[in-house]
C-alpha positions in Angstrom: 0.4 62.4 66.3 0.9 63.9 62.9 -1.9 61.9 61.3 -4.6 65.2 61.6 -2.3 67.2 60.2 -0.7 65.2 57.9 -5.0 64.5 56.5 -5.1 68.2 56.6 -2.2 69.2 54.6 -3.4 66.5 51.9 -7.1 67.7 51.6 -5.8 71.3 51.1 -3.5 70.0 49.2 -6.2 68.3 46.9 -8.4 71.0 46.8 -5.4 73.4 45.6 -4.7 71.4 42.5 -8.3 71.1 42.0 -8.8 74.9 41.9 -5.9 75.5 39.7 -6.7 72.6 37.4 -9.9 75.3 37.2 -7.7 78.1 36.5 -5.7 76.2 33.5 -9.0 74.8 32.0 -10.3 78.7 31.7 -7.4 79.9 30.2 -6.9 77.2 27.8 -10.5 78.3 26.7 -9.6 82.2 26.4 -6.2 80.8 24.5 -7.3 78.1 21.9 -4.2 78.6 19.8 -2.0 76.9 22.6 -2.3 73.0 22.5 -0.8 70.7 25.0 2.4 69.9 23.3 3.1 73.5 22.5 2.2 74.2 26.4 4.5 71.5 27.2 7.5 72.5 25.1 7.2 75.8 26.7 7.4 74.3 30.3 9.7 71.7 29.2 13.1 73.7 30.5 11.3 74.7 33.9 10.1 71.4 34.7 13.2 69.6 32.9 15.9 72.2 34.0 19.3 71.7 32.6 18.2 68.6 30.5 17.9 68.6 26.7 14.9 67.9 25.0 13.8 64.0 25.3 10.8 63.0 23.2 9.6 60.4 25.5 9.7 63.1 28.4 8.0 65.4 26.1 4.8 62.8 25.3 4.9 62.5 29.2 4.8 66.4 30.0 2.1 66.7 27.7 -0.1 64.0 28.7 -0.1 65.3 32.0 -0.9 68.8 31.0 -4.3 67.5 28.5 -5.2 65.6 32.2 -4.8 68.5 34.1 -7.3 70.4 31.3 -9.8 67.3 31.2 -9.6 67.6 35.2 -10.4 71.0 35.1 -13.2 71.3 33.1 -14.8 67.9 34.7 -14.2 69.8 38.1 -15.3 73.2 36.9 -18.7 71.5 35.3 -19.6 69.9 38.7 -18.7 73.6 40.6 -21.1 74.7 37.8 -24.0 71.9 38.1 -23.9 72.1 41.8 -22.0 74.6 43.8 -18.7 76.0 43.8 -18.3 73.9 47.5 -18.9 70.6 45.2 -15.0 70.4 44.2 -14.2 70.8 48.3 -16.3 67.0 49.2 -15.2 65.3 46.1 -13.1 62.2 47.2 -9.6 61.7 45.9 -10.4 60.6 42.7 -13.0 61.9 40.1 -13.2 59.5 37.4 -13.0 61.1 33.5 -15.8 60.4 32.3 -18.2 62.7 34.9 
């Protein structure tokens, strides 16, 4: 059965994004002139490739990119509080307001 491995791949899966969530958050903190939108119109062509610039894409990408900040620092003030370990038995979801 692939269901181990499949439970596996999504916990190290989880605690990837979790750590590099981590990683954004502290550069967004050493880089305060960069905000989301101007993060997002830089990505835009790598994540969009070959498509021209589409405003409601756009709001999108850079939604996602203030959620992946908010994550980070939530994540990185519970490695903080508690251990580093802390963001490696968190469930699937951490709600926003941690």
């Amino acid at each position: 059965s692939l269901f181990p491995y499949t439970t596996l791949f999504r916990s190290h899966s989880r605690i990837l994004r979790r750590l590099y969530c981590i990683v954004f958050s502290r550069f967004r903190e050493l880089d305060n002139h960069e905000d989301a939108e101007t993060i997002a119109k830089a990505l835009y062509g790598s994540y969009y490739p070959g498509q021209s610039l589409c405003e409601e894409k756009l709001k999108k990408l850079t939604a996602r990119i203030r959620k992946i900040e908010i994550a980070g620092q939530i994540y990185d003030n519970l490695a903080q509080v508690f251990c580093p370990g802390a963001i490696f038995l968190l469930g699937d979801d951490v709600c926003n307001s941690t």
